[in-house]
N, C-alpha and C positions, 0 to 999 in steps of 0.2 A: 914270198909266195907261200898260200898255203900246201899242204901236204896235196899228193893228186891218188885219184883214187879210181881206178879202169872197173867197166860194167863189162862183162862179159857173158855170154848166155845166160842175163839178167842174175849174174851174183855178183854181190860186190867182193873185190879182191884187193887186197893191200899192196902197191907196188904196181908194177905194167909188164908190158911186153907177152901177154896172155892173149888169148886166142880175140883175134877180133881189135886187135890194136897193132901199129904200126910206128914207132920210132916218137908215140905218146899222143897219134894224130885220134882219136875215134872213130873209125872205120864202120863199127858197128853198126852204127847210127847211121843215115840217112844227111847229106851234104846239102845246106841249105845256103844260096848265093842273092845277090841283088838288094844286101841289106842294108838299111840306114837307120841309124839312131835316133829312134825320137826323143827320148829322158833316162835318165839313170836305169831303170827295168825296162824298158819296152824302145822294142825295133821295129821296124817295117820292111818287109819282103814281099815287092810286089802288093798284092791286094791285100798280103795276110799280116796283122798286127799279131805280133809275138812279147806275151808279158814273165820274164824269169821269174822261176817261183821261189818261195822263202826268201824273197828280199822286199822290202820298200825303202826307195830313194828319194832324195829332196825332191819335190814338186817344182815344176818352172813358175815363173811367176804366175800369179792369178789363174793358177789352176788347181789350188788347196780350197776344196769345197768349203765353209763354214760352215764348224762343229767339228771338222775331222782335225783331228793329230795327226798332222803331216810329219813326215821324216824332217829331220835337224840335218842342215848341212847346207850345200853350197850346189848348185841345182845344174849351174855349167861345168863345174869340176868335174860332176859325177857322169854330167853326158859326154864330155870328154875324154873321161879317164875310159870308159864302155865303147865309145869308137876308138880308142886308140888300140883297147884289148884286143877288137873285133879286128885289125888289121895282121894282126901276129900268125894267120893259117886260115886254111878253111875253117868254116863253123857248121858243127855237126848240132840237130835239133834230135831231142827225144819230147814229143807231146805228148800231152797230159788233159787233153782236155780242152774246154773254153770258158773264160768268164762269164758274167751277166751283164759285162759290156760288148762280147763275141771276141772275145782275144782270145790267141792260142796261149795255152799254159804250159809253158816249156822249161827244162834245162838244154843249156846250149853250152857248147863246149867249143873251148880252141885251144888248139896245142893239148890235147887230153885234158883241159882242168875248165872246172866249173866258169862262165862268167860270173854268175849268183859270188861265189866264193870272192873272183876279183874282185868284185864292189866291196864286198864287207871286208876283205884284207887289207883295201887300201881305203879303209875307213869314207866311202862313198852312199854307202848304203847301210840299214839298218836290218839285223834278221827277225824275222816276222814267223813266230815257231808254227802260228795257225796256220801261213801259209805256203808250209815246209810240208811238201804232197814228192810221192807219197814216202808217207813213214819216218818224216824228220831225215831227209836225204843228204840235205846240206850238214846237218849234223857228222855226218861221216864225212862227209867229201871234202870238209871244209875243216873241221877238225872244232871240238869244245872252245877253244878258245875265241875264236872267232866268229860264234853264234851267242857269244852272252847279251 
């Protein structure tokens, strides 16, 4: 797994157990439930479709628009390997926004560590530096190696 890396009144800090965290859970953040995996990035809670940032994942089938470069990989792998992560604790949401499809633009966290980060560790997903919001985040959280 990669390195984990605690937000704490919005600074990044190296290591945990800082204010706003609890035994590596994100406390900080806002506790999001009723989730299910639709594909490698993107969940559904309820009414709200939630897409993790700085990643893209294999497309399911027949759902790679033509013309687009879709992510390389294996499309149930990666929606598997993402529900089984999502099963390891609560899942804390920090939003960022929404697409130009209406999806929330989030990092979401279990057990203190990125999902984003899980995909691309356990090679499921591809980093996407454009849309690594904000500020190239994944890049810290996740550590150089694991964003090339």
């Amino acid at each position: 797994m990669g390195k984990m890396i605690c937000v704490a009144a919005a600074t990044l800090c190296a290591g945990c157990g800082q204010a706003g965290e609890v035994s590596g859970e994100r406390v900080d953040l806002p506790e999001i439930s009723g989730c299910k995996v639709t594909d490698g990035d993107t969940i559904r809670c309820g009414d709200e479709r939630v897409r993790l940032l700085g990643i893209d994942a294999p497309e399911m089938p027949g759902h790679c628009r033509p013309g687009r470069n879709c992510a390389p990989g294996d499309p149930e792998q990666s929606t598997d390997n993402l529900r089984a992560a999502m099963k390891r604790g609560p899942l804390h949401i920090e939003r960022h926004g929404k697409d130009h499809y209406g999806r929330t633009l989030a990092h979401l966290y279990v057990g203190g560590e990125n999902l984003a980060c899980l995909q691309l560790n356990s090679n499921n997903a591809i980093y996407r530096r454009d849309w690594d919001k904000p500020k190239l985040r994944l890049v810290g959280e996740c550590g150089e190696e694991s964003v090339r």
